[in-house]
N, C-alpha and C positions, 0 to 999 in steps of 0.2 A: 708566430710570423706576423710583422705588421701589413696595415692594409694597403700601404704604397709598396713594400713588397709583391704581396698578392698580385695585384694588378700589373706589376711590373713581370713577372713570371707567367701571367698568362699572354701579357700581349708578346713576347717571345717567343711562347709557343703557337699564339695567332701567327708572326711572321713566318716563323718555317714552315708551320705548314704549307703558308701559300706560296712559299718557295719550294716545299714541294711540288705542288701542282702544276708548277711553270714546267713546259715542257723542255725549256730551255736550261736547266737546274739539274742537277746531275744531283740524284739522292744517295750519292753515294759517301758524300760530302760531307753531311750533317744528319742527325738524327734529333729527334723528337728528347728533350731533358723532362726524365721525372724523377728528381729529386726526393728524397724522405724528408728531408728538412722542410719542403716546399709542402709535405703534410700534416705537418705538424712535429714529428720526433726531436725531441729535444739532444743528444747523443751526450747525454751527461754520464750514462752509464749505471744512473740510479733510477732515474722516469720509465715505464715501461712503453716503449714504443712501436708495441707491435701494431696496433691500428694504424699507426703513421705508416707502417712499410705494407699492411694489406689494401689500402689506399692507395698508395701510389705505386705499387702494384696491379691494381685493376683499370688504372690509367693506362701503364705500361702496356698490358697485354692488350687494352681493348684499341688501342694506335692504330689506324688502317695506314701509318707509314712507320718505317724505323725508328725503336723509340732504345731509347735507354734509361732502366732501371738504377739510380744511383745512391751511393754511400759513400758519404763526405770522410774524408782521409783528417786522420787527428782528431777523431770522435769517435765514441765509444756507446753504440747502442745498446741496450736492454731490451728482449724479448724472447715473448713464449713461443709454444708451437704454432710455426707456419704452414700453410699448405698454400705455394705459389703456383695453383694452376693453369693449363693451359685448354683447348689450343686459343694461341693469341693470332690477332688478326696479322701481325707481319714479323717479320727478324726483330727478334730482341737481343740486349745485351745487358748485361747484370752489370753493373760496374763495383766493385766491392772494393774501397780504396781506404774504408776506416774500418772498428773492430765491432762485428758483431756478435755479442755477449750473452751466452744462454742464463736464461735464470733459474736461479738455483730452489725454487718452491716445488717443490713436488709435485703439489696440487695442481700446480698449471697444465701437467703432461697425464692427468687424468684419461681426456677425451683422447691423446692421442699419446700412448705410452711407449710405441717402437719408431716415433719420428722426431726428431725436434725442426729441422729446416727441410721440406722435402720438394720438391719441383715435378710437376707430374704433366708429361701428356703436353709438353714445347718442343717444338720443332723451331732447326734455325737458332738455336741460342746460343751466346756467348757468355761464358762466366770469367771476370778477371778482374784487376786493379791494384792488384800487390797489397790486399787490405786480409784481418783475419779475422777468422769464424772460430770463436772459444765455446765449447762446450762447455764448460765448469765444472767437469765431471766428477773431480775429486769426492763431491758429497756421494756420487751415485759407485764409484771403487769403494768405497769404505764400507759400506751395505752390501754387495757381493758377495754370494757364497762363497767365492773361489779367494776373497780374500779374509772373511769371517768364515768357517764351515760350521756355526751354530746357524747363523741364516738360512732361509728357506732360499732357494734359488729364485728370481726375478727376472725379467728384461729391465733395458735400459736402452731410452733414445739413441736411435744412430743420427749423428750431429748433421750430414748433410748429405741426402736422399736424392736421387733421378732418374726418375720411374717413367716407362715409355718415354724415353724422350726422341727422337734422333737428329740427326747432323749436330749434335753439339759437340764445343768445345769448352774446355776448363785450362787455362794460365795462369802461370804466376799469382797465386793463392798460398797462403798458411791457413792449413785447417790439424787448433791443436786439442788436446783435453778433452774431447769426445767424452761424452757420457758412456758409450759403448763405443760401436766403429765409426769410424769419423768419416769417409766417403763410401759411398755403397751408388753403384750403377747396376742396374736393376730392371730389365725386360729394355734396353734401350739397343740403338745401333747407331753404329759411324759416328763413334767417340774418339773425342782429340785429348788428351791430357797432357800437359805440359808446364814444367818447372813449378812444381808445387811442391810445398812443405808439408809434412804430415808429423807432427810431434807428442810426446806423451811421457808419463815415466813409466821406468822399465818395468814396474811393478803395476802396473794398471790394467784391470782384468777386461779383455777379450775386445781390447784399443785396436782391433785390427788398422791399420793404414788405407788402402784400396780395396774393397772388398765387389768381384764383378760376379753376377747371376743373369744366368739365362739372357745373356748381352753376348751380340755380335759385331765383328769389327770395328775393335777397340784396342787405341795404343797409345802407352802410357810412356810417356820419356822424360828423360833428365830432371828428374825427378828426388828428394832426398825424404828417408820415411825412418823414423827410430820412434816405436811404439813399447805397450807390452805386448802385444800379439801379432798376427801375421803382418808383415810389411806389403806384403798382398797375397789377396784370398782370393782364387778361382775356382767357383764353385757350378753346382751345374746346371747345364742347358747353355753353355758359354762356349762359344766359337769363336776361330779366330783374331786372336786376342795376343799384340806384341807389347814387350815391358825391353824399352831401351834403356840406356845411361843413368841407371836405379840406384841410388846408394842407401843400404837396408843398415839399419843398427840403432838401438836396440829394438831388439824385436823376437820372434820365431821365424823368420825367415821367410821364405816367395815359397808360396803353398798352392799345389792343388788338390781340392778340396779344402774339408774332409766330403767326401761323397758316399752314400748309399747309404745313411743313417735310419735307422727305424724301419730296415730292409725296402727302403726305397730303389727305383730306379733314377741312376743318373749319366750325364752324356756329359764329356768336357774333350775337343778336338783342337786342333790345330791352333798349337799353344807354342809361342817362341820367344822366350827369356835370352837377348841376346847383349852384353854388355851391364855387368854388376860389380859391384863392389859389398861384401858382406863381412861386418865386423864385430865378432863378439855377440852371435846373433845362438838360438836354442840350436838351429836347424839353417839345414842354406836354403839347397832347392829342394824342394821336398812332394813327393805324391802321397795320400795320405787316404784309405778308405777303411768303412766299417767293413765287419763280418756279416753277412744277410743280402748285402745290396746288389745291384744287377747294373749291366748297362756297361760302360766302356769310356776308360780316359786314354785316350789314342792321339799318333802324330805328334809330340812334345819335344822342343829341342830347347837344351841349355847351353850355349855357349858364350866363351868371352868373360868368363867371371872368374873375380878372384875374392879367397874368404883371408879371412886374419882370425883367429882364435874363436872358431865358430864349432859347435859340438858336433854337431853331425851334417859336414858340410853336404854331402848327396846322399840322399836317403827316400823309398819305396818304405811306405808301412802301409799292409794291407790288413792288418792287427790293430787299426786304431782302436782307441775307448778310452774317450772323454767323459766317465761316470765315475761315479763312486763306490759302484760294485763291479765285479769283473762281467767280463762282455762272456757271453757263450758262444762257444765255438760252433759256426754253423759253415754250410756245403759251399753258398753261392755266394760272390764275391763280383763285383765291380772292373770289368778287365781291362789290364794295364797294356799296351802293346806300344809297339813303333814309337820308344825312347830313346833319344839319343843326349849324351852328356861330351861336349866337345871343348876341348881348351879350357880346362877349369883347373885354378892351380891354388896355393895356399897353404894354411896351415888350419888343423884343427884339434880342439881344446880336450877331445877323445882320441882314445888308443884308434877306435873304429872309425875311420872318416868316410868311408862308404857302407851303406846299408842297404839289402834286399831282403827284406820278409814280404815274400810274397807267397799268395794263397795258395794252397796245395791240389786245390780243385782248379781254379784259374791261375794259374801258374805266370808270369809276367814275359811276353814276347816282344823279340826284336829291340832290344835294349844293347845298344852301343856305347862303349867308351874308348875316346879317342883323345889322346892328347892332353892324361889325366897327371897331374904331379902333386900330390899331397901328403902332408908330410904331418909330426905332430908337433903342435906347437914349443916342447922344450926340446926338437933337433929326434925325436925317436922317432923312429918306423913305425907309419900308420897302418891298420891293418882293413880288409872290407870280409865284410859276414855278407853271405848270399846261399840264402835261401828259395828254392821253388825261381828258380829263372835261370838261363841259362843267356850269357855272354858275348857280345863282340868284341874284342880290341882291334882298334886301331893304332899305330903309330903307340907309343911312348904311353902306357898306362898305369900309374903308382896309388892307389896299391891294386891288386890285382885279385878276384876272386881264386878260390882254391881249383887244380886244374880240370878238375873231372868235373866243374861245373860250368866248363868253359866250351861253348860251343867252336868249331875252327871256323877262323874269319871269311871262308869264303863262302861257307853254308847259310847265315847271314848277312852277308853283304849287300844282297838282294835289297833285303828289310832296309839297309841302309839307306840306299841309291834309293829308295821309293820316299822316305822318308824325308830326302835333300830335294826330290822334285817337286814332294808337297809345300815344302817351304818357299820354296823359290816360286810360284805359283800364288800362293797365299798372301806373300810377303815383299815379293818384288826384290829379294836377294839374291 
C-alpha cells in the first residue's frame, strides 16, 4: 500500500470518527472501514495474508464505535489458521465480499488442528457479503480413513468455527470444500442464518454442512447445502433450534445427532424442521443414537418436506455405529420421545421409506405420523419397519407400521396436542 494511500485511509477514519462523536450524527449511518488491503494483504491468492487479516482484525475489534471488518470482492486471499477473537469493544460486522482461501500446508494447522477460521467470544456480529470461504480440503479427503481404510484415522479443520458467541447473524455467504465440516456453532445463542451456500463433493468424508452443539436459539433458513455428510448436524446440549426453506442434496440428510457416544450423556429439545426439499440424499430426517448413552432427544417436529430419490427418507436409529467393529449391545440408550413427522411426501430410493429401530430398554414415545404419502421411487409400494415404538396416525399415512404396533390415535393424541403447544411457544407458529 502506498504512503499517500495510508494517509488517505486513516484521515477517513479520523473523520468518521468525529462524526461519530457529534451528537448530532446518527451512528447508525456509517461505520468505522477496516479493510485487509489497508494492512497489507495482497489477494492474489498466492501471498499468504494472514497477518494482514489478524491486523486489521484487532483494529476492528478494538473500535469503541461500529466498525467493519472487510474483504475486497474479486480477490482471492490466502491464509492459515485464524483465531478472530473477541469481546470487541462495539458491533462489528465481517464484510466477506471476495474469496477466502485455506492453505493447503499441513504444517500451518499444527498449532491449531480442529480450526481453520474460528471466531470466539463476539457479541453483536454480522457475517455477510455474498463472498466465499474455501477450505481446500480435497488434500485433507484423500488422507481420511473413511476414504483410504489403510490410514490411521485423524481430525481435520472445521473451515469456519463460532464459539460463544451471541446475537450473531450469518447472510448470503458460500462456504465450500471444508477441510472437515464447514460451519460449526458451538456454545453460542440467538443465531440468524440466512441464504447461505454450503457445498462439497458427494464423496467428501464427514463435509457436514451446519453442524450446531450446545447452541440455543438458532435458525437456519433459505438456505442450499449439498455436501458428503450431514446437511445439518444437531448434536447435543442444543435447544431450540429452527431449520426453514432448506434444500439438502447431496448429502446424508437433516440429523439429529449422533448422540450418547462413548456412553455419554446427551440433551437435544425443541427441534423444528419445517419446509425442505431432500434429493437423492443417504437419509432424510433422521434421529440417530449410540447404544450406552443416556439423556433425551425430545419435542422434534418435521413438517412441510418433500424427498425425491432419497434412501431412507424418516428414519429413528437408536443402533448407530460409526466404527469399524460392531458396537456391543448394551441396556441404556438416549430417549427419544414427543416426535412428530407431519406433511412429508415423496419418493424413496429403498423398499423401507420409514424406519424405527428403537431401543428395547428405551423404547421411542409419542411419535406421530400425520399426513405421510411415500412411495418408491420406480412407482412400488414403500414399506416402514418399526421396531420398539408404538404409533400415531393421523389423517392419510403411507406406509404404515404393522398393526399391533400401532397405538389407537386417541391414546396418543395427548402426546400430540402437547407437542403442537410446545411449538407454537418456541417458535411463534
Amino acid at each position: 500500500m502506498s504512503p499517500l494511500s495510508r494517509v488517505y485511509t486513516c484521515c477517513i477514519r479520523k473523520a468518521l470518527l468525529y462524526m461519530f462523536q457529534d451528537p448530532g450524527f446518527s451512528s447508525s449511518l456509517l461505520a468505522l472501514p477496516f479493510d485487509v488491503d489497508s494492512f497489507g494483504a495482497k489477494g492474489d491468492g498466492k501471498k499468504d495474508d494472514t497477518n494482514a487479516f489478524k491486523k486489521a482484525w484487532k483494529e476492528a475489534c478494538s473500535s469503541t464505535t461500529a466498525a467493519i471488518f472487510s474483504v475486497a470482492k474479486n480477490k482471492k486471499y490466502l491464509v492459515t489458521p485464524i483465531r478472530f477473537e473477541g469481546p470487541c469493544r462495539a458491533s462489528l460486522t465481517m464484510q466477506i465480499s471476495g474469496t477466502i482461501l485455506a492453505s493447503k500446508q499441513e504444517s500451518k494447522y499444527k498449532k491449531n488442528e480442529k480450526n481453520w477460521l474460528r471466531v470466539e467470544g463476539v457479541d453483536n456480529l454480522v457475517v455477510k457479503g455474498g463472498g466465499v470461504i474455501d477450505g481446500n480440503g480435497d488434500i485433507w479427503w484423500s488422507k481420511s480413513c473413511k476414504v483410504n481404510k489403510t490410514l490411521p484415522c485423524k481430525d481435520a479443520p472445521t473451515a469456519l468455527t463460532f464459539y460463544k458467541c451471541k446475537s450473531l447473524m450469518l447472510n448470503n455467504l458460500t462456504v465450500q470444500n471444508a477441510q472437515k465440516i464447514h460451519v460449526t456453532f458451538d456454545r453460542c445463542e440467538n443465531v440468524q442464518v440466512s441464504k447461505i451456500q454450503v457445498t462439497a463433493l458427494e464423496n467428501s468424508p464427514n463435509t457436514d454442512g451446519i453442524h450446531v452443539t450446545h447452541t440455543q436459539n438458532i435458525r437456519i433458513s433459505d438456505s442450499v447445502i449439498g455436501t458428503g455428510d450431514d446437511c445439518i448436524s444437531i448434536v447435543n446440549g442444543s435447544k431450540n433450534v429452527q431449520a426453514t426453506g432448506i434444500t439438502c442434496g447431496p448429502g446424508h440428510g437433516i440429523s439429529i445427532g449422533s448422540l450418547g457416544s462413548k456412553n455419554s450423556e446427551a440433551h437435544v429439545s425443541n427441534v423444528k424442521v419445517d419446509g425442505a426439499e431432500l434429493t437423492g440424499t443417504t437419509n432424510g430426517v433422521r434421529i440417530k443414537t449410540w447404544q450406552g448413552g443416556s439423556g433425551n432427544a425430545s419435542n422434534i417436529t418435521f413438517q412441510n418436506i418433500n424427498m425425491k430419490n432419497v434412501t431412507n427418507p424418516i428414519i429413528i436409529d437408536q443402533y448407530y455405529c460409526d466404527q469399524a467393529k460392531p458396537c456391543k449391545e448394551q441396556k441404556s440408550a438416549v430417549q427419544i420421545k414427543y416426535v412428530t413427522y407431519e406433511n412429508i411426501s415423496g419418493t424413496s430410493a429403498s423398499k423401507d421409506a420409514v424406519i424405527f429401530k428403537c431401543s428395547k430398554n428405551y423404547p421411542c414415545e409419542g411419535v406421530v405420523l400425520k399426513g405421510i404419502n411415500l412411495t418408491q421411487e420406480d412407482d412400488g409400494d414403500a414399506k416402514a419397519i418399526c421396531n420398539n415404538v408404538k404409533v400415531t396416525y393421523v389423517g392419510t399415512v403411507i406406509p404404515r407400521c404393522s398393526e399391533n404396533l400401532v397405538q389407537e390415535q386417541s391414546t396418543l393424541m395427548i402426546s400430540y396436542l402437547y407437542l403442537e403447544k410446545v411449538s407454537r411457544n418456541y417458535f411463534n407458529t
